[in-house]
C-alpha positions in Angstrom: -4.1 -5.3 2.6 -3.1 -8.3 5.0 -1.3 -9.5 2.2 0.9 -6.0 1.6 2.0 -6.2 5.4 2.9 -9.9 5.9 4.5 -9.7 2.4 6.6 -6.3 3.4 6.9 -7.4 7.3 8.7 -11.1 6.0 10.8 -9.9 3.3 12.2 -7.4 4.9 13.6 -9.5 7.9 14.7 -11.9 4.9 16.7 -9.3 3.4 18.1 -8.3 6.8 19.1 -11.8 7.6 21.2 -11.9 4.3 24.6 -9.8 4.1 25.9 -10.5 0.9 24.6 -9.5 -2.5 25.0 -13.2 -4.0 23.2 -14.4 -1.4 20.2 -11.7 -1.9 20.0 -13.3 -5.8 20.2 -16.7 -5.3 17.4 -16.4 -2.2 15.3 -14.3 -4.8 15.3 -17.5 -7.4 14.6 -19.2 -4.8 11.5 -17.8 -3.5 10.8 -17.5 -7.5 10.9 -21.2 -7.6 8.4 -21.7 -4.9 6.1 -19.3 -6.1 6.4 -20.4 -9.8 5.3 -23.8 -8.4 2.3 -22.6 -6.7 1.5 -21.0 -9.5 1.5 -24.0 -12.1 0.0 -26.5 -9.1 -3.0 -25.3 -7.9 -3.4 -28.2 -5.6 -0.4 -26.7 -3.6 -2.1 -24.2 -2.9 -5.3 -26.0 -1.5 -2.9 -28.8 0.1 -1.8 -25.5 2.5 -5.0 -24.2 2.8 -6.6 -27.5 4.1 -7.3 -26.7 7.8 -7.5 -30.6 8.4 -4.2 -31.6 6.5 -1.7 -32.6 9.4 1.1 -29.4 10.1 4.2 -32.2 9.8 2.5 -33.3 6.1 2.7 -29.8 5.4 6.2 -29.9 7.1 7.2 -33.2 4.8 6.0 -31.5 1.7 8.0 -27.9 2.2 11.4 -30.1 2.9 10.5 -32.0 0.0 9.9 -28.8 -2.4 13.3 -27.0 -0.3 15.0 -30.1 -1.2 13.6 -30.0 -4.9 15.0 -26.4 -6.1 18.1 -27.0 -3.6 17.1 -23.3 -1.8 19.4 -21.4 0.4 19.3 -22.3 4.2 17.5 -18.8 4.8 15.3 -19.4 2.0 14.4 -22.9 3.6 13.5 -21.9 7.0 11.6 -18.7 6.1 9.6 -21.7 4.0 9.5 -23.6 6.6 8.4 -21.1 9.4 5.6 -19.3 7.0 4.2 -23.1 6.6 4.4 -23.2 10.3 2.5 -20.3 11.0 -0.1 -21.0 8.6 1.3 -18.0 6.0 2.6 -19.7 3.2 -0.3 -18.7 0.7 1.5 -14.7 1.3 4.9 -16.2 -0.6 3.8 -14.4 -3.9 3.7 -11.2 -2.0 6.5 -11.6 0.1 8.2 -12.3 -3.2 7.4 -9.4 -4.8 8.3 -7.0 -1.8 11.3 -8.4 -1.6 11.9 -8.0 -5.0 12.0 -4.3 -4.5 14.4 -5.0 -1.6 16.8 -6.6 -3.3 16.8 -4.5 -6.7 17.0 -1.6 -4.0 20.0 -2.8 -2.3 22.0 -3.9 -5.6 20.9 -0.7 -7.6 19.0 -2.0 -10.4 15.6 -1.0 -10.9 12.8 -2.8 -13.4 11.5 -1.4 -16.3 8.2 -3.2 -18.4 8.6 -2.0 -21.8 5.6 -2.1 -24.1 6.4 -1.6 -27.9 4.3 -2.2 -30.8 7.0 -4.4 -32.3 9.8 -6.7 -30.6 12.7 -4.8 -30.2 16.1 -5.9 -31.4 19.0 -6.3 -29.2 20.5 -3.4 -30.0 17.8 -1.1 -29.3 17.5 -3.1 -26.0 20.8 -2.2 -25.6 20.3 1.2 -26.1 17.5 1.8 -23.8 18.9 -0.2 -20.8 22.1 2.1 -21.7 20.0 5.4 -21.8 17.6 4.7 -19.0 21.0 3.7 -16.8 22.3 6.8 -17.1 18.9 8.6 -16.6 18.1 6.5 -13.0 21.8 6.0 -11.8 21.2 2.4 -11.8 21.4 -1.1 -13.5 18.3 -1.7 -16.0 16.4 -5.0 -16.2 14.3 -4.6 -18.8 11.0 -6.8 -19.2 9.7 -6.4 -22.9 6.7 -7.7 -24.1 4.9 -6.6 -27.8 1.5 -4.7 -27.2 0.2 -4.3 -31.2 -2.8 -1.6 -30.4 -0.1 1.1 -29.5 0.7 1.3 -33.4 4.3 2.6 -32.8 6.5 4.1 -30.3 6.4 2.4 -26.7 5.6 2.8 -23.2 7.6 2.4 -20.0 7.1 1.9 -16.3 9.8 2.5 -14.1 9.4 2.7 -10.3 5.7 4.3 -10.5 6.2 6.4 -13.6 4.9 5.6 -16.8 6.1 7.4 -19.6 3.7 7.2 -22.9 5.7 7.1 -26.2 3.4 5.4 -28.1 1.3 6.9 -31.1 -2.0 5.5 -29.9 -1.2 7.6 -27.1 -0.4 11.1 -28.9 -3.6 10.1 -31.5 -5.9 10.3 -28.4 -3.9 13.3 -27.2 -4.8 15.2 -30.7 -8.0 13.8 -30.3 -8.6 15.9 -26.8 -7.0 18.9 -28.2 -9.5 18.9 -31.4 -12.6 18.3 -28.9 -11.6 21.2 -27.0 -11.3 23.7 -30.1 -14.6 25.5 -30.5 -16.2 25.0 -34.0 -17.0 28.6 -35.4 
């Protein structure tokens, strides 16, 4: 819960703090870096999380990371301030939230698409063209190849999950046999 309002609280006053929309991408990759980092080196995470490593080590080693992925001057010193006030560990979060921020602002909206077999870039295509037209915005589509669903797919788009697949209509014919009476 702590984590949902530090995240929302910071990434909005990012987003505020930026006016263009280059500037809202290139400080998205940038948080991505830092979190992609803490992600693959654990002992990040613990090196901020020691109460009795000094605040200007932790100082040194945010410039030294800022310096690293060559992050935006906003990016830097919202780094720099959540190390500051002991809030680093909330970047994922903050990432996330402002995510949603950012894909708000631009127009786009994200879409996890599960199909029981990789799609081709023309089907791609033509969901990202169909589901465009649907939401009124720009699609970015995140595929990934989930076997059990036999055929078909299944998308979530901004909370809605929409159930193509034929695992899915199987258990649906399933229900509607159980519920027959048996004369």
């Amino acid at each position: 819960m702590l984590e949902n309002i530090v995240g929302k609280r910071y990434a909005e006053a990012l987003a505020n703090s930026i006016s263009d929309d280059a500037g809202l991408s290139k400080a998205l990759e940038g948080l991505g870096s830092f979190c992609e980092t803490f992600r693959t080196e654990p002992k990040l995470k613990n090196f901020f999380a020691h109460p009795s490593i000094p605040q200007k080590n932790k100082a040194g080693m945010v410039e030294e990371l800022c310096d690293r992925f060559q992050v935006e001057k906003v990016v830097r010193n919202l780094v720099q301030l959540l190390a500051e006030r002991k809030k680093i560990l909330f970047l994922e979060p903050i990432r996330k939230y402002f995510e949603k921020v950012v894909d708000a602002r631009l127009g786009r909206a994200r879409v996890s698409v599960a199909s029981a077999r990789e799609l081709n870039s023309e089907q791609d295509a033509k969901l990202r063209e169909s589901l465009g037209r649907i939401f009124k915005k720009d699609i970015l589509l995140e595929t990934h190849v989930d076997e059990s669903l036999i055929g078909g797919m299944v998308l979530q788009i901004e909370g809605l999950v929409l159930d193509g697949s034929i695992k899915n209509r199987l258990a649906l014919l399933k229900q509607a046999i159980e519920k027959e009476e048996v004369v």
